[in-house]
N, C-alpha and C positions, 0 to 999 in steps of 0.2 A: 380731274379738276380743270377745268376752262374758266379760264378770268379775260384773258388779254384782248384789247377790243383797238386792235391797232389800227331781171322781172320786170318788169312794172308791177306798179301795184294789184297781187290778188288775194282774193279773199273767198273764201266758200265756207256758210252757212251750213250747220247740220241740224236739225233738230229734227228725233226720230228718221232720219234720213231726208228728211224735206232741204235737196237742195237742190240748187241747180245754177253754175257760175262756171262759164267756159269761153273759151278762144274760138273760138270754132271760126272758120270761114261759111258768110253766107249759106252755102248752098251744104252744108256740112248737117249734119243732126247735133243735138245738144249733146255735150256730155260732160259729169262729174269732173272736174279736175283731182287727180289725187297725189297729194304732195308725197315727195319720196318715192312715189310709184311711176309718176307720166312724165315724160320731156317734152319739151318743145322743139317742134321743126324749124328748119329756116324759113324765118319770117313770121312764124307765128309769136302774139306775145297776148298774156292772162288779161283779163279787164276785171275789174274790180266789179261787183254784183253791188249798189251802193244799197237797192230796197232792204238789205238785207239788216242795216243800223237804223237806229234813229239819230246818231249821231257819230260825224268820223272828221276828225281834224286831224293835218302833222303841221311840223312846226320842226325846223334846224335850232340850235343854240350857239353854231359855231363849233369848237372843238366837241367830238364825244364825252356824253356822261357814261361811264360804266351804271353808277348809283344814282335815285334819287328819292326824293321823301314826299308825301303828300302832307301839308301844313294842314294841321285843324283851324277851324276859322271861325267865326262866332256868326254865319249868316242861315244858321239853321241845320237841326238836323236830319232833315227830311225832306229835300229837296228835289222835289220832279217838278218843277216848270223852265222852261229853256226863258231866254237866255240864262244859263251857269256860270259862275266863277270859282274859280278854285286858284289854290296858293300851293308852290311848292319849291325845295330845296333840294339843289342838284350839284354835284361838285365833277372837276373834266378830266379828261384824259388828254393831256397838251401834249406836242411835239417835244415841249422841254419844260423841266420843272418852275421855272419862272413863269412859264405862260397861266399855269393854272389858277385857275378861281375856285370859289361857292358863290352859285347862284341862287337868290331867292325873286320866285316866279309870282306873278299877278296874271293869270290869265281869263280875262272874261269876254263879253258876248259871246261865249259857247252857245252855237243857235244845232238847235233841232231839223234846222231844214237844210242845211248843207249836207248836200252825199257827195263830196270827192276827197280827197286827201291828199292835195297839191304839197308840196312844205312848204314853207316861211322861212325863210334866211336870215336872224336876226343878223344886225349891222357890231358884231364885236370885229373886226378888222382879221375874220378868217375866209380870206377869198378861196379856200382850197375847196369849200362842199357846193354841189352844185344843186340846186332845184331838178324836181326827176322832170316836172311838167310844167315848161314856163308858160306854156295855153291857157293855162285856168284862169280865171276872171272870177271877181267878187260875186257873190251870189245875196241877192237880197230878202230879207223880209218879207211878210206881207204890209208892214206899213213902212219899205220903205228903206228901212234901214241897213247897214251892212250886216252881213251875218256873218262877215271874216272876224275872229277872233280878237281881241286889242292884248298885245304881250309886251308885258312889264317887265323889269329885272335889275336888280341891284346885285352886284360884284363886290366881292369881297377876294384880297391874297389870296392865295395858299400857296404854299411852295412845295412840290409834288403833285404827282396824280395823285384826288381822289379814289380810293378803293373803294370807299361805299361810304355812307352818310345816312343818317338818322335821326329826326327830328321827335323831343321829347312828347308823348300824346299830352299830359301834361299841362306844360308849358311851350306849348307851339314855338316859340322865338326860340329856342332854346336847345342846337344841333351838335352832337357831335360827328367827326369825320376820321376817319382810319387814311393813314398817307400811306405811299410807298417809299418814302422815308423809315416808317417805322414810330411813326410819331399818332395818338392819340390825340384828340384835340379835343377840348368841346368849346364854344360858339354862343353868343349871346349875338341874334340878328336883329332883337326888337325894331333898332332905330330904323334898319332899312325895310321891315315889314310898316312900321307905321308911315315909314314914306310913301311906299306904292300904296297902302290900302287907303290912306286919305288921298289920294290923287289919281286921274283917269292919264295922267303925262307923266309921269315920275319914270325916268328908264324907260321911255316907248320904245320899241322895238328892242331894245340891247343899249342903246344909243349910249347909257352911261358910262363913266368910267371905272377901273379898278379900284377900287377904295384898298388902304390899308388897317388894319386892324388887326391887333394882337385879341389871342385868344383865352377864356379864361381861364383853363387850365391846357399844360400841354406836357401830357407824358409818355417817357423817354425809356421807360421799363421793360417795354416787350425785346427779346431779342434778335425778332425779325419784326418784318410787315405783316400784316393779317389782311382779314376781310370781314371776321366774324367780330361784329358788337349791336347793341339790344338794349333799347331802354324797358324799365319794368312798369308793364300798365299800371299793376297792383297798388307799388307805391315809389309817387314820384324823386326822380330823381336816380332813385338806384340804376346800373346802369353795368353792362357786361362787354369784356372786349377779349379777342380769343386771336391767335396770331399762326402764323407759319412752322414755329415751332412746338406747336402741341398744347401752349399755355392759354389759360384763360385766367383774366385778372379780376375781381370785383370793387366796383366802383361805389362809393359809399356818398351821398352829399351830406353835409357840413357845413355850415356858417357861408351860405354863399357860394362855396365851390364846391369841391371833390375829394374824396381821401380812397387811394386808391392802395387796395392791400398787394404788398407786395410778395408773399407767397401766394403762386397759383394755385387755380385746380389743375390738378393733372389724373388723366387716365387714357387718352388719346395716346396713339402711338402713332401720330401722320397732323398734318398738317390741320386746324378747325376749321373748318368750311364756314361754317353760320352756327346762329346762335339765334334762339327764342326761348324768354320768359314765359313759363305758365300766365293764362291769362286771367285764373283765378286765385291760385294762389303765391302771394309773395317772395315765396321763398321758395322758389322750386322753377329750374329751368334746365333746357334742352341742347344738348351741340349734337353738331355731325364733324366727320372726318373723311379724310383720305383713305383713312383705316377701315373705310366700310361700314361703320357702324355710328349707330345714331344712341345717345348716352343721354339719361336724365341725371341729375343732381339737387341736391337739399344742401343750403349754404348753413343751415344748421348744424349739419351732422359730419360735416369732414372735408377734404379736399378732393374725395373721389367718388364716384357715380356711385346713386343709390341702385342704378341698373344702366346695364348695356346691353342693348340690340344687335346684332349681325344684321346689318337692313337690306344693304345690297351688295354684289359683286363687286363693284367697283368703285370707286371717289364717290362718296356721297356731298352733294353739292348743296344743296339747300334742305328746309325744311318750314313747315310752315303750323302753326299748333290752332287748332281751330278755335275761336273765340266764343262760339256759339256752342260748340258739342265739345268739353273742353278734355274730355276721353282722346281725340283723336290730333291727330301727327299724323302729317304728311314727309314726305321724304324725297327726293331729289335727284339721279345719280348718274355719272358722267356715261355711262353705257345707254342713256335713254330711257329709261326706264323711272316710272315713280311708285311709291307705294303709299296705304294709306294704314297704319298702323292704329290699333284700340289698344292704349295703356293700360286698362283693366284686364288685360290680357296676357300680359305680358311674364306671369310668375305660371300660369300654365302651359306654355310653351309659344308657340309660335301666334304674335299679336298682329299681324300682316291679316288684313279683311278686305283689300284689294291690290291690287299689281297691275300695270299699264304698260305695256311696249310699243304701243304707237310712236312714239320719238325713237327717230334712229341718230339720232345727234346728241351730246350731252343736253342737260336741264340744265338752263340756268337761272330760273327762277320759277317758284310756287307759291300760291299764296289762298287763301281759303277769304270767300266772300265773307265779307261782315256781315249782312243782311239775308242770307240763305244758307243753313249749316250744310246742305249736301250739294254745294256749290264751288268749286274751286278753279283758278288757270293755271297755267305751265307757260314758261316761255323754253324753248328749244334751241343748238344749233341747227338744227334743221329752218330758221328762217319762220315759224310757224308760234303763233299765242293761242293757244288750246284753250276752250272753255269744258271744263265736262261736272254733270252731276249725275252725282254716285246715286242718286235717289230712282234714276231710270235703267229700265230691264226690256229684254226685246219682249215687242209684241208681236207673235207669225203673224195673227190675223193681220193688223196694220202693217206692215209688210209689207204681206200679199196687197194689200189693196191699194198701198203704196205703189210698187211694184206693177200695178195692173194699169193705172192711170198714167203711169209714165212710160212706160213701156216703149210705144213710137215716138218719143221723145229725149228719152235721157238712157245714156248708161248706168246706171246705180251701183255703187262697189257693192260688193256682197259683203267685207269683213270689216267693214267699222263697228268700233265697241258702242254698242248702243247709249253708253255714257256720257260719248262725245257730242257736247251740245252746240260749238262753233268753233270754228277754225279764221283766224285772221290772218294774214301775209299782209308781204308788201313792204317789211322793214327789212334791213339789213345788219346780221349779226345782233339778235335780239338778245338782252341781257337784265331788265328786269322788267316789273309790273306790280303793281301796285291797283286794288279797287279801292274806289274812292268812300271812307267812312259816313259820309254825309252826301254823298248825289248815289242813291242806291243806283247798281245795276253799268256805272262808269267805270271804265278801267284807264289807267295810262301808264302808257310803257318807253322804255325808252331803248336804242340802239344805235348801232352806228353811225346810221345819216338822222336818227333827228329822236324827236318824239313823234307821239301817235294818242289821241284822246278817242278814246270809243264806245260805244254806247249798244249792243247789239240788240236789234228787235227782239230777242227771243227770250232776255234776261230778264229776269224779277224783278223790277222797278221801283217797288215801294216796301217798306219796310216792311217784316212779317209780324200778323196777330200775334205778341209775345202775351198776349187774354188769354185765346186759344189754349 
């Protein structure tokens, strides 16, 4: 279990093996960089491969977010033309519990034509993060215009680090947040989304101040801190919160707030890691544990799993239930390792239909594309945002012929899992990621020096034929 979030920028491209993003000295030959595998000499340092996105922005917030949430927005669902905007709610990791906030983010002109990924140092009065590359210079349009990002953001208390946060799919204004207090919260932001979303100045850069505001509900029942809670697509409001000691509570709404039951589920024998709702049906959702094992539930049928998994050796850390193929579960686990579990499976033995050990770091986060069901990332200790789809198998011929044209050219590893469809670097102690519902093919992740908005050339862009 890795929570605590107390180079230069690289990046290498896979697809089918098509890549090529190296350090190399002038007079040197290309070659693969391979994360976990190659080090660097003195003096040598990675450069970022930019052709390889259509879009790569970062951006500081000032203190670290462990969590954050992607806000739904009412400006379309299907948006591929740049400039983008997109909304989202992030809560911090402060040097002390007073410092902490939730943020709710406005970030637009996301331009297509920017390939660097300098950061942005919003102005919240945390002089300790530094810019990796004060060189970089605004980059323009073709008519003109800036194609640096504009970031907005309203502040709200909180007393504690945020552990992680989640905005209702729902009701967008509508977050809760897990403290390290031990405290549940949930969050009514309307007023300061309708701030920034009618104003291009509202909170420019960070500039505004902490607002105070009490929360709508705030409970005091778990007997530790968690990390695990989950709103239910199915039906709004319901809502799951799972803690350090083994408990998961169900969250009922009610006239306005919440009615939270006070006897848990239990079957966990280790701490809950995370929590996901079936994304089809209402009553039926998923935890992992410390305990190794990943557990579905029917809040119908009792306080204990209608099945448990052995999923992996170690802490199972996330998990992720796919929205599109709603059979499948991915899984998480502090050894590096993920899997991708068929539920239909699971009463004849062993429901595992893949296993990955590319991460030699734990996982800390997974999440399955909304817009591609054989499409998923990973974020890692290892430093690395994995893109892989399960839908690709090696081709020798391609290869070889791969292999034949680069030859005087590039090193090519021989052992990448043909699945693996890009590799991102460049942040530091990476901790989640989130693709974005409505700009197919966007991901944004967040770690220790900042955020990171990405867009990779190789991704599925537009929504899938659901005709078809």
């Amino acid at each position: 279990m890795v929570r605590s979030l107390s180079t230069k920028k690289a990046k290498r491209k896979n697809k089918k093996k098509e890549a090529a993003s190296s350090s190399e000295m002038p007079s040197m030959p290309t070659r693969v960089w391979q994360p976990g595998v190659d080090t660097l000499e003195d003096g040598e340092e990675l450069q970022c491969d930019a052709s390889v996105y259509n879009s790569l922005h970062g951006f500081h917030v000032g203190w670290p977010c462990l969590s954050f949430d992607i806000v739904g927005d009412k400006l379309g669902l299907n948006r591929t033309e740049f400039p983008h905007t997109l909304y989202m709610v992030a809560g911090t990791q402060a040097e002390k519990a007073a410092y902490n906030s939730i943020g709710l983010f406005k970030i637009s002109n996301i331009s297509g034509k920017r390939r660097d990924v300098a950061p942005k140092t919003l102005g919240n009065g945390d002089d300790d993060m530094e810019d990796e590359d004060e060189s970089d210079s605004d980059e323009e349009s073709e008519d003109g215009a800036s194609s640096v990002p504009n970031i907005q953001v309203r502040r709200v208390a909180h007393h504690g680090c945020v552990n992680r946060i989640r905005a209702m799919p729902q009701n967008s204004h509508i977050c809760v947040s897990w403290a390290d207090s031990g405290h549940v919260q949930v969050w009514d932001l309307a007023s300061h989304l309708n701030a920034i979303a009618g104003s291009d100045t509202e909170g420019k850069d960070g500039t505004s101040p902490v607002l105070n505001q009490a929360p709508l509900v705030n409970f005091s029942g778990h007997k530790d801190e968690g990390y695990a809670i989950d709103w239910s697509p199915a039906l709004a409001g319901r809502l799951l919160s799972g803690d350090c000691k083994s408990m998961i509570h169900l969250w009922e709404p009610a006239a306005g707030s919440w009615t939270v039951d006070p006897v848990p589920f239990k079957g966990h024998t280790a701490s809950v890691e995370d929590l996901q709702w079936s994304p089809s049906e209402e009553n039926v959702f998923a935890s992992c544990s410390v305990d190794g094992t990943v557990a579905v539930w029917d809040v119908r049928v009792g306080k204990t799993p209608a099945l448990s998994i052995k999923a992996h050796k170690a802490d199972v850390n996330v998990i992720s239930w796919n929205r599109l193929a709603t059979c499948m579960l991915a899984s998480g686990a502090d050894d590096g390792t993920f899997s991708i579990h068929d539920l239909r499976l699971v009463k004849g033995g062993d429901a595992v239909i893949a296993h990955f050990e590319y991460h030699k770091h734990p996982i800390t986060s997974i999440e399955w594309s909304a817009h591609e069901s054989s499409t998923l990332a990973v974020t890692s200790g290892d430093n690395q945002l994995t893109i892989w789809d399960l839908s690709l198998e090696k081709d020798e011929e391609e290869e070889a012929e791969f292999k034949a044209q680069t030859k005087e050219q590039v090193n090519t590893p021989q052992d990448l899992p043909p699945q693996l469809l890009f590799v991102h670097q460049g942040q530091k102690d990476l901790k989640e990621l989130h693709w974005h519902n409505q700009i197919p093919g966007m991901i944004i992740s967040t770690a220790a020096d900042g955020f990171n908005i990405l867009m990779p050339y190789n991704i599925q862009n537009t929504l899938p034929d659901l005709a078809a």
